[in-house]
C-alpha positions in Angstrom: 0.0 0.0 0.0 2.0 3.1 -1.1 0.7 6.2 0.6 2.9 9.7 1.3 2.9 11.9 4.2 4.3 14.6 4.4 5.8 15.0 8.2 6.4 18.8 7.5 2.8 19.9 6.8 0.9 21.4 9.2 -1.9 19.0 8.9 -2.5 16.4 11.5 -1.1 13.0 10.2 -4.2 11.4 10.7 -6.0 13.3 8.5 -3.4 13.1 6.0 -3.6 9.4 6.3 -7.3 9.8 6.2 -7.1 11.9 3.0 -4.8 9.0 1.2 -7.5 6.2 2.1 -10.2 7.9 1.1 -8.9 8.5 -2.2 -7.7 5.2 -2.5 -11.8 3.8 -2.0 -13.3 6.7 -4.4 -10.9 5.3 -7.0 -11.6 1.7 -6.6 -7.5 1.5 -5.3 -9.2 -0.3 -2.8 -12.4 -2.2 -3.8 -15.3 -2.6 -1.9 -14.4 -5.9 0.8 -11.0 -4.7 1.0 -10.4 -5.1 4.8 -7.7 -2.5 5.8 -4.2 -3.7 7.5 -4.9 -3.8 11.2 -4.1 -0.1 13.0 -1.1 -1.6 14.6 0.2 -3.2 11.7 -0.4 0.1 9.6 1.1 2.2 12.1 4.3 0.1 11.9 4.1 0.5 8.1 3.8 4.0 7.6 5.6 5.0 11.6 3.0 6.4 12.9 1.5 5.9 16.7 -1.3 3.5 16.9 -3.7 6.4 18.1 -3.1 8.5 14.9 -4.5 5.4 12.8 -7.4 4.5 14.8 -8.2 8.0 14.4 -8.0 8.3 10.3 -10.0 4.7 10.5 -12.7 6.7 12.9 -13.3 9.7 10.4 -13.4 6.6 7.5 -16.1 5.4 9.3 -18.1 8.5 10.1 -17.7 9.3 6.7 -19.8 6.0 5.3 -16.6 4.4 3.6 -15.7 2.0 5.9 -17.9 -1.0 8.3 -15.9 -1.6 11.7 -16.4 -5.4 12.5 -15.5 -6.1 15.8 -13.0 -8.7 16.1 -12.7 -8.9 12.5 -11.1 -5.6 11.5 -12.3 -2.7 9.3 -13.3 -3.2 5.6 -14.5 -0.8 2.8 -18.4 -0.8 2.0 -20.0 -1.8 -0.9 -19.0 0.0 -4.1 -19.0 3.5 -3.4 -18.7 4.7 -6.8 -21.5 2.9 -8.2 -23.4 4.2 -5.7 -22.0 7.9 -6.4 -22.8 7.3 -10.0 -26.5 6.2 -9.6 -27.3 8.9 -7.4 -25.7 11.7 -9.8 -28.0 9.9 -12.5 -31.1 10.0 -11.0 -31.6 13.2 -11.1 -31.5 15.7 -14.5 -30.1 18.4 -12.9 -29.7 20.6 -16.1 -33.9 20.4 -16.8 -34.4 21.6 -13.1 -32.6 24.9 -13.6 -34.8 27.7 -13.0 -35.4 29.7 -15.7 -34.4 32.8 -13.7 -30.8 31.9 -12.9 -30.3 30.0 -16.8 -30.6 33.8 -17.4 -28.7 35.3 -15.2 -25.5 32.7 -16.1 -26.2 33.2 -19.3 -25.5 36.7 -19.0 -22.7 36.1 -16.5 -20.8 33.8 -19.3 -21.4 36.1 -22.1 -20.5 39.9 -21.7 -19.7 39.7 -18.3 -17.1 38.0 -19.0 -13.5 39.3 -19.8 -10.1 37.2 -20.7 -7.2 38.1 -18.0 -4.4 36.5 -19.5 -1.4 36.2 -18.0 0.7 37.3 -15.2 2.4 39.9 -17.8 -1.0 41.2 -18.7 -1.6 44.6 -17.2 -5.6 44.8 -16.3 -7.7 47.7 -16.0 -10.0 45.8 -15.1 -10.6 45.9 -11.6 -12.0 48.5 -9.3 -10.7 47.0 -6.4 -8.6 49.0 -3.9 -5.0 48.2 -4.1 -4.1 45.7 -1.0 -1.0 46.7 -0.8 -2.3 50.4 0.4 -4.2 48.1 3.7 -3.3 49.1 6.8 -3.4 45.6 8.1 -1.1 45.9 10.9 -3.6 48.4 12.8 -6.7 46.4 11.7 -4.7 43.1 13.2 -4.1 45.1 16.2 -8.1 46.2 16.5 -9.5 42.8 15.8 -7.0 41.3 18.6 -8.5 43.6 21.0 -12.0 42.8 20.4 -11.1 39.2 20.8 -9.8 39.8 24.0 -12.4 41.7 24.9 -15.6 40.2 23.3 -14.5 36.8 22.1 -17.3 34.8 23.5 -20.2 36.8 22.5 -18.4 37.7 19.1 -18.1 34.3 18.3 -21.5 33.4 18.9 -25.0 34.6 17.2 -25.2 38.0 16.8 -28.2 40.6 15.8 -29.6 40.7 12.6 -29.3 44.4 12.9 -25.8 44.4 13.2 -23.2 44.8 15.9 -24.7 47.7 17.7 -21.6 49.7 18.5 -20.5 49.6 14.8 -24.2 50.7 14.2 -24.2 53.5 16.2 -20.9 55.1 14.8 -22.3 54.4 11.5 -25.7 56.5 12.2 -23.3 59.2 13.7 -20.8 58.8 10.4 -24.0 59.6 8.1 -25.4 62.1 10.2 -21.9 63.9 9.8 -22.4 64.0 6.3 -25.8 65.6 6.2 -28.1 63.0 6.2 -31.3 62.7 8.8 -31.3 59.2 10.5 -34.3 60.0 12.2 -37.4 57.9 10.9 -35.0 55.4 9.1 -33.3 52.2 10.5 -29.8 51.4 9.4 -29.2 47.4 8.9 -26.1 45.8 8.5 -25.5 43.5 5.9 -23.0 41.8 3.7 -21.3 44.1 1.4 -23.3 46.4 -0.8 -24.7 43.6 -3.2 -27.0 42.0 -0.6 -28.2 45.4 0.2 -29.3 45.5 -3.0 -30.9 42.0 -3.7 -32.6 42.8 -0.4 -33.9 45.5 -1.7 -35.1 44.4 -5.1 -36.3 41.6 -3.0 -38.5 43.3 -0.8 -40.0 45.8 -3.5 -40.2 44.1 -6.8 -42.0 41.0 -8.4 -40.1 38.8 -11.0 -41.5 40.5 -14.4 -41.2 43.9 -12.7 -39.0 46.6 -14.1 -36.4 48.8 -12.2 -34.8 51.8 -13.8 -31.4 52.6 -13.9 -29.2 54.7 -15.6 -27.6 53.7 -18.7 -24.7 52.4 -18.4 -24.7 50.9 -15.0 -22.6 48.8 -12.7 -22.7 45.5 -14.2 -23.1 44.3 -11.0 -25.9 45.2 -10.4 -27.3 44.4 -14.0 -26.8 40.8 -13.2 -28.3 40.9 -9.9 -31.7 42.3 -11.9 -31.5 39.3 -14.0 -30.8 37.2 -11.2 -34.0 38.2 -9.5 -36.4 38.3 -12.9 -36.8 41.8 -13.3 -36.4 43.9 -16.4 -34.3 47.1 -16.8 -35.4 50.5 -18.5 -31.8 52.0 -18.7 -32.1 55.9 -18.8 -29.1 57.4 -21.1 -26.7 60.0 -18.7 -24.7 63.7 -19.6 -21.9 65.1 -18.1 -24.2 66.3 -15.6 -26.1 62.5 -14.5 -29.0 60.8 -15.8 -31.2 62.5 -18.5 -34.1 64.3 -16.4 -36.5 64.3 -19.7 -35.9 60.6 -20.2 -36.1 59.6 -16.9 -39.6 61.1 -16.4 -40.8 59.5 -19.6 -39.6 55.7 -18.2 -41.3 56.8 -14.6 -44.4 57.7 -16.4 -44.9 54.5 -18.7 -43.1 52.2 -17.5 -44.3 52.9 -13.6 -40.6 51.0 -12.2 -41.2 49.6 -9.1 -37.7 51.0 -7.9 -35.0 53.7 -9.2 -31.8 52.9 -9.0 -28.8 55.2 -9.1 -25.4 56.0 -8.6 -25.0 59.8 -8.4 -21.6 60.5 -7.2 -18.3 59.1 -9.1 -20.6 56.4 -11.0 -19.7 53.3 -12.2 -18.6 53.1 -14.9 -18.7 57.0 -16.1 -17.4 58.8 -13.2 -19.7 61.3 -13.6 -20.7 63.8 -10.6 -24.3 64.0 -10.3 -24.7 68.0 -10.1 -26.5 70.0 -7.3 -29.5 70.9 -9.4 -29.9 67.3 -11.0 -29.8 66.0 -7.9 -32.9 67.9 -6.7 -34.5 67.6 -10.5 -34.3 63.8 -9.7 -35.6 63.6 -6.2 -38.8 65.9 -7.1 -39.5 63.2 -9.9 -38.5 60.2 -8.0 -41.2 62.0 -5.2 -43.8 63.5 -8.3 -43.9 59.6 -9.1 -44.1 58.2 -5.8 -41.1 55.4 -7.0 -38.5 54.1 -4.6 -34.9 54.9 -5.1 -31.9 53.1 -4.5 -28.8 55.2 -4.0 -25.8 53.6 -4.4 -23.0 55.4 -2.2 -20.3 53.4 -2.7 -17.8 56.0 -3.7 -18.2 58.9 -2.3 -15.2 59.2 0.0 -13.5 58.7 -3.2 -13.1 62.3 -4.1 -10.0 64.1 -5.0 -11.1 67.6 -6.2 -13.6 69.6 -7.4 -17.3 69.9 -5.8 -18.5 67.4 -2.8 -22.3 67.1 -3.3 -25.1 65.8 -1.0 -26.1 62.5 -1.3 -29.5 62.2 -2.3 -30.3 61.0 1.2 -29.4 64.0 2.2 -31.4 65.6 0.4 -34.4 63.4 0.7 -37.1 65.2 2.3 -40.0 63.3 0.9 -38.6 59.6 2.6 -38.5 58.0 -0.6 -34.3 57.1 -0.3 -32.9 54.0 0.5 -29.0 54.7 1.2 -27.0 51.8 0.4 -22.8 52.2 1.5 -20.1 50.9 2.3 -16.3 50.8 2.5 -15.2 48.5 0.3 -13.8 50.5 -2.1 -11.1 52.3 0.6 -11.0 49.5 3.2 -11.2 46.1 3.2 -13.8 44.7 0.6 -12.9 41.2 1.9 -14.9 42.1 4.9 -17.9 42.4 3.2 -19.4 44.9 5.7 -22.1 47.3 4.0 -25.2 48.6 5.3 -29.0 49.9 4.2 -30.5 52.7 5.3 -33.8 52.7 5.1 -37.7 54.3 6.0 -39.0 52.0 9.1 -41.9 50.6 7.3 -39.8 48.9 4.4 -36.7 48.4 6.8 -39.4 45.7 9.3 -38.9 43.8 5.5 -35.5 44.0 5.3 -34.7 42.4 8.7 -36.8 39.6 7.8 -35.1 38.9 4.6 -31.7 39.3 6.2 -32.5 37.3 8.8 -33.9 34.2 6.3 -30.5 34.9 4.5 -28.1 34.6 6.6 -29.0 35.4 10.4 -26.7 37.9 10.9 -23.0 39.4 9.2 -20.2 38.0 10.8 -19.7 39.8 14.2 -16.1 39.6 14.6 -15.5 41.9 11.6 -18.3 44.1 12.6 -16.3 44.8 15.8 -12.8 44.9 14.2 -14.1 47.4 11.6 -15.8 49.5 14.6 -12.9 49.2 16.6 -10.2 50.5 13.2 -13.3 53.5 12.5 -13.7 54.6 16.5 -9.8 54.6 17.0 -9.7 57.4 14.0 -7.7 54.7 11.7 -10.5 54.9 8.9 -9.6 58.6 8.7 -6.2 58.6 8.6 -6.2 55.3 6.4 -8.4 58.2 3.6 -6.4 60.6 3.5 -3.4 58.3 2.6 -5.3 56.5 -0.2 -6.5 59.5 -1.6 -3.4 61.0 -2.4 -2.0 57.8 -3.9 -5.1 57.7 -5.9 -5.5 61.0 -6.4 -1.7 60.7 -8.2 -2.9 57.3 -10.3 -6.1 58.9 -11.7 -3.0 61.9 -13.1 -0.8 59.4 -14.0 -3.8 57.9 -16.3 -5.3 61.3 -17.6 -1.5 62.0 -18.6 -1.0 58.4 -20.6 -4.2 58.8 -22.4 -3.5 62.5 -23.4 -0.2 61.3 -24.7 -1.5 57.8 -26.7 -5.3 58.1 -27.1 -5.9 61.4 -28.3 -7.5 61.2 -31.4 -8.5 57.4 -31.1 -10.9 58.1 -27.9 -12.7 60.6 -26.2 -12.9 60.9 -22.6 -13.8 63.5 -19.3 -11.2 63.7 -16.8 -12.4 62.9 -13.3 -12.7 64.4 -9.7 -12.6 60.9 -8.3 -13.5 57.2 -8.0 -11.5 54.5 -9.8 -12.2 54.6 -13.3 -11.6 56.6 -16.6 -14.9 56.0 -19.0 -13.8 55.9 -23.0 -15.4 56.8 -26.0 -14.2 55.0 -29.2 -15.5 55.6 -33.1 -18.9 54.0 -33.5 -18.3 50.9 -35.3 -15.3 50.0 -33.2 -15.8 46.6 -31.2 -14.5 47.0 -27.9 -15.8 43.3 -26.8 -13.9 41.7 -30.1 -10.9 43.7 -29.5 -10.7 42.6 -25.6 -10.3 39.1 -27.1 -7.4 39.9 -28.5 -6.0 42.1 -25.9 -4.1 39.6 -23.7 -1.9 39.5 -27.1 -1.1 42.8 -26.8 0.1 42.5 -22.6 -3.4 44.6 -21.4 -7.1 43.7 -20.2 -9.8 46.0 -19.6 -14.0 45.8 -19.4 -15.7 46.4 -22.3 -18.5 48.6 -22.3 -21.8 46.9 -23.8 -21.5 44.8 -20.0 -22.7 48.0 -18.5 -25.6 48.9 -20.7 -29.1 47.3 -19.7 -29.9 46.0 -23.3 -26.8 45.9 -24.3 -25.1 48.4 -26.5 -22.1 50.7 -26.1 -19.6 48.1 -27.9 -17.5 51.8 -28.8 -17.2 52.1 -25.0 -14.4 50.9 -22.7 -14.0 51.3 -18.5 -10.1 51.2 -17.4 -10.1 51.2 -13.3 -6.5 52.4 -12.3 -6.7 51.5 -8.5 -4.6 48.8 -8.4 -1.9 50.1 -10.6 1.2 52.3 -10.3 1.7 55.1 -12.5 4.5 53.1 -14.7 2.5 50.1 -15.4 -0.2 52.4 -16.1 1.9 53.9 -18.6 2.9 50.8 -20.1 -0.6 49.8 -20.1 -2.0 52.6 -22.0 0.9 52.5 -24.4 -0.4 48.9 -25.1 -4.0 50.2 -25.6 -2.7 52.3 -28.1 -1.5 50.2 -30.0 -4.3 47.6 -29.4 -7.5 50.1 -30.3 -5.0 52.2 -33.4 -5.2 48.8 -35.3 -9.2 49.2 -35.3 -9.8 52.9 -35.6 -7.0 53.4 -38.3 -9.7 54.8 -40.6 -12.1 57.7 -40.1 -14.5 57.4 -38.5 -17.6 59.2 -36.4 -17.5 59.3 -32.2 -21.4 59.4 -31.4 
């Protein structure tokens, strides 16, 4: 019997020994009747203590794979893979499918998808924040101290509110930045995705339609599909989404939510102005329609104007503020929260609760302790200056390699740059062949409800330094110049 362990691993020998057995019966290695050496006689074999053996034969026999017959020994069961096979075969899996998610898959294997390539590949793909920029040694230092402090109670079930302290600094974090908690309950849940599918949850019924600016975050496009509802995107200017339009879509197509992104938005980067913001909110209220506000990057900015959030401006209660700080902090938390009127926020704890009970309490608490300790702060100032340099570094490269083949608005923040190529180019195609040329980025049409906007490209910059984003552009170039080389018109 010819089975490696390896004495330097950090696993327990027995489960390594366990491991190597169990693969040995899935494979048929050792067919069903095989009776196993005795544990003393295998613990001689291999040089292990009796006790490590009888404990990889235990977990064999909790697991189904093996019969203990006492005073006879320990043999495999009957023919495990057989039995594997007939019940994978009773079942047609594929025909079961919901329609709903064959949709959404559908859509998350066709334009939602983007080739990487390589190591050597420089993506603009992501907008992450660059891990390197963490300041994990004082979040370390935070979450020890809860543990010490809270371990027990952390490590058990929590509220489906949240982790009340983190809660209350949150409310007071908000109320800072001008909005009114009163009347609204704030919920804690698991990044800024299931605030939205709670949402979408809670308001709309498959076959309804939720409007949205056009483009959008892709994310949230397949999240739509995910949940059966349609999208009336509403086309945007350099000041936000197009007021005219939007009332037109509110009015006929009565959505059963509005959902937006007004400041930095993905993927434009456009800054919703003052007087939109208000032009939007008095229609939102004239139409009596929900709206999601999506906040995610609004400590992103690194000049120009800081507006209100629509929350903040919400006097009619129709708002539902959705945050969080994945975008400057730690996204692997996945710590976000809602916002929301009382009467639809009763809805939301339900949900959350059927979901998942609660978000995990132990980074609630390490993220409350890094924010009360002033580390949150300190940590966004830092970032923003190193961003604030990155988003240069890329207005520079395109200035100096894409004029003339794109069109594009310089930014005040977020992570992206948002470019225009010559209708008829096909950004999609191209990003096929773009791992050939050492780059990545997203094409546009995955951001258009629809589809659409194939002449459109988003390149995030977050997670690059200003050489590779150099280099990267230079590749772009030289990628997009072999598809606009003739004239053609930017519309």
């Amino acid at each position: 019997m010819n089975i490696e362990l390896n004495r330097d691993s950090r696993q327990p020998m027995y489960l390594q020994l366990q491991s190597a057995l169990r693969g040995m019966i899935l494979t048929g290695a050792l067919p069903p009747g095989c009776k196993l050496p005795a544990s003393r006689e295998m613990a001689r074999l291999l040089g292990l203590s009796r006790n490590t053996v009888d404990e990889a034969y235990g977990c064999l026999a909790d697991g189904g794979l093996t019969d203990v017959r006492p005073g006879r020994g320990t043999y495999v069961r009957g023919d495990i893979r057989a039995e594997r096979q007939r019940a994978e075969e009773a079942i047609d899996w594929e025909a079961r499918i919901n329609e709903t998610v064959r949709e959404y898959v559908r859509y998350r294997t066709g334009i939602g998808a983007v080739r990487q390539g390589g190591r050597d590949v420089i993506s603009f793909t992501s907008l992450a924040p660059d891990h390197q920029l963490f300041a994990v040694d004082a979040f370390r230092r935070c979450m020890n101290d809860v543990l010490v402090n809270e371990g027990g109670v952390l490590l058990n079930y929590g509220y489906v509110r949240g982790y009340e302290p983190l809660r209350r600094y949150l409310i007071g974090y908000l109320e800072a930045k001008g909005i009114d908690c009163g009347g609204n309950e704030l919920l804690i849940v698991n990044g800024f995705r299931q605030g939205l599918e709670l949402t979408v949850r809670a308001l709309c019924r498959p076959g309804d339609t939720v409007a949205c600016e056009s483009p959008t975050y892709n994310g949230a496009l397949g999240m739509f599909s995910a949940c059966g509802v349609r999208c009336a995107g509403v086309p945007m200017d350099a000041e936000g989404v197009d007021p005219e339009v939007l009332e037109r879509v509110l009015r006929d197509e009565r959505p059963a939510l509005l959902y937006l992104i007004p400041t930095y938005h993905n993927p434009t980067g456009v800054n919703m102005t003052m007087g939109r913001r208000r032009e939007v909110l008095a229609l939102a209220q004239r139409y009596a329609v929900p709206v999601l506000e999506d906040g995610f990057s609004e400590e992103l900015r690194y000049d120009g104007t800081a507006y209100p959030s629509l929350k903040a401006l919400d006097g009619g209660g129709c708002v539902i503020y959705a945050g969080s700080f994945s975008k400057v902090l730690f996204p692997g938390l996945r710590v976000g929260w809602l916002l929301a009127p009382k009467a639809l926020a009763y809805y939301l704890y339900h949900l959350k609760y059927n979901d998942d009970i609660h978000t995990g309490l132990l980074h609630q608490a390490g993220l409350w302790a890094f924010c009360e300790r002033g580390y949150l702060e300190r940590h966004l100032r830092y970032c923003r200056k190193i961003y604030r340099e990155r988003m240069a570094a890329m207005d520079d490269a395109l200035r100096r390699h894409l004029t003339g083949l794109a069109k594009w608005t310089a930014g005040s923040g977020g992570f992206s740059f948002w470019l225009k190529f010559p209708t008829g180019t096909d950004a999609r195609a191209l990003a096929e062949r773009a791992p050939e040329y050492g780059v990545a980025y997203a094409p546009g049409d995955s951001f258009f409800p629809g589809g659409g906007g194939r002449n459109y490209v988003r390149l995030g910059f977050s997670r690059l330094e200003p050489a590779q984003i150099e280099t990267g552009v230079t590749r772009l170039s030289r990628l997009f110049g072999t598809a606009t080389h003739s004239p053609k018109e930017m519309t």
